[in-house]
Structures are given as structure tokens and as C-alpha cells.
N, C-alpha and C positions, 0 to 999 in steps of 0.2 A: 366100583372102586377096588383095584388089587392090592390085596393084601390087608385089609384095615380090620382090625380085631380089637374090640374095644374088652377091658377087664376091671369090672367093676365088684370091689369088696364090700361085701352087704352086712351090715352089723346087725342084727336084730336080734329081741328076747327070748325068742321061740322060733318055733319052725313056721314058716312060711306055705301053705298050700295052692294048690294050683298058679303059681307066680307067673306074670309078663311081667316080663322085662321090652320096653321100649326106649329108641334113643331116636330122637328130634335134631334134624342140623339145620341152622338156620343162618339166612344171610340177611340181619337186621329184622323183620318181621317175615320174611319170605320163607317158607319151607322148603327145604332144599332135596332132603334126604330124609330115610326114616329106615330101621331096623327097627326089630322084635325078634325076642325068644319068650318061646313056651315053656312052663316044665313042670315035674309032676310037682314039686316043693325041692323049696330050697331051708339048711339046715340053718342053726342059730350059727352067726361069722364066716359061712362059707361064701369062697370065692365067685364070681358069677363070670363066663364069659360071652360078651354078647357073638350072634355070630358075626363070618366074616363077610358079610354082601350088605350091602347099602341100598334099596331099592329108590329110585327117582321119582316114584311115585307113589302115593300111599294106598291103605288094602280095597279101596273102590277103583285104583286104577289112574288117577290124575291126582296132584293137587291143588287146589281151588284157585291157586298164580303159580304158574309155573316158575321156576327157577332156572331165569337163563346162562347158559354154558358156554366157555367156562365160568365156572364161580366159586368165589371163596366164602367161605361158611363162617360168621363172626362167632357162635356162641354152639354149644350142644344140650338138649335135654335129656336127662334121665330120668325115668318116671317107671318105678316098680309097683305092682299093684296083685291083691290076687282078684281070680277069676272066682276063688270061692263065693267070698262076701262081697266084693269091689270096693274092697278098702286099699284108698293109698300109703302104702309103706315107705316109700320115699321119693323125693321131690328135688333133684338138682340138678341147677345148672351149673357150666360151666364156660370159660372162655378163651375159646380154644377154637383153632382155625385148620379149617382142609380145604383142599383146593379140589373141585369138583370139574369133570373134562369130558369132553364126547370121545372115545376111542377114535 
């Protein structure tokens, strides 16, 4: 997908170590789309941006029902967590739509 830069503000009480950041697109239960960032920590109320690519696939390479194209994506997940402990720091969705296309 060009150009899609998701910016997500992260409130938290402390600092965050080794943080993912993952975002979920989904068309009704089908997964459509998936990003991730890595980083070494993130600060207490700093900005996060996720990056700018969309993979079609998730990190084994397929997802388990493919998502046929074009498609529009009903809803997004964002799901922060660290790799320290595998504690999740936050949990939201949203509803909110992309339109997904084969070049």
C-alpha cells in the first residue's frame, strides 16, 4: 500500500522497553494486512510511528484465509506489547477502512 503511515500516541507511566508495535487490518474476521515495528523503548507520552509498508502476509509468510483483492478493511488492531516481559501495554481497535488492490 503507498504511502499509509499510521501515528499512533502512546500514553504510558514509564518507559516502555524493547516495545512492538503491531497493527491488524481486518475485513470482518479475515486478516487482510499486518505491520510491525520494533524499538529499543519507547519514552513515557512519546509519539510512535508505525512504519510505511503493509505486508499481505503475516511473519510465516501466508495468512491462515487469505484476503481477496481488492478489499476493504472494516476495522484496524493495534496491539503494543514489550518483548521484555510480554506484557501487553495496549489494546485497540479501531473503525476505520482501506481499500486494499493488487498493483
Amino acid at each position: 500500500m503507498d504511502g499509509w503511515a499510521g501515528t499512533f500516541n502512546v500514553s504510558l507511566s514509564g518507559e516502555l522497553r524493547y516495545p512492538v508495535l503491531t497493527v491488524a487490518f481486518y475485513s470482518g474476521d479475515v486478516l487482510c494486512g499486518y505491520a510491525a515495528d520494533v524499538r529499543d523503548r519507547i519514552a513515557a507520552g512519546q509519539t510512535v510511528t508505525c512504519p510505511t509498508w503493509i505486508s499481505l502476509s503475516d511473519e510465516f509468510g501466508t495468512f491462515s484465509q487469505a484476503c481477496t483483492l481488492p478489499a476493504t478493511t472494516t476495522r484496524m488492531v493495534a496491539v503494543l506489547w514489550s518483548d521484555d516481559d510480554w506484557t501487553t501495554q495496549i489494546n485497540q481497535e479501531f473503525t476505520t477502512t482501506y481499500k486494499f488492490v493488487r498493483p
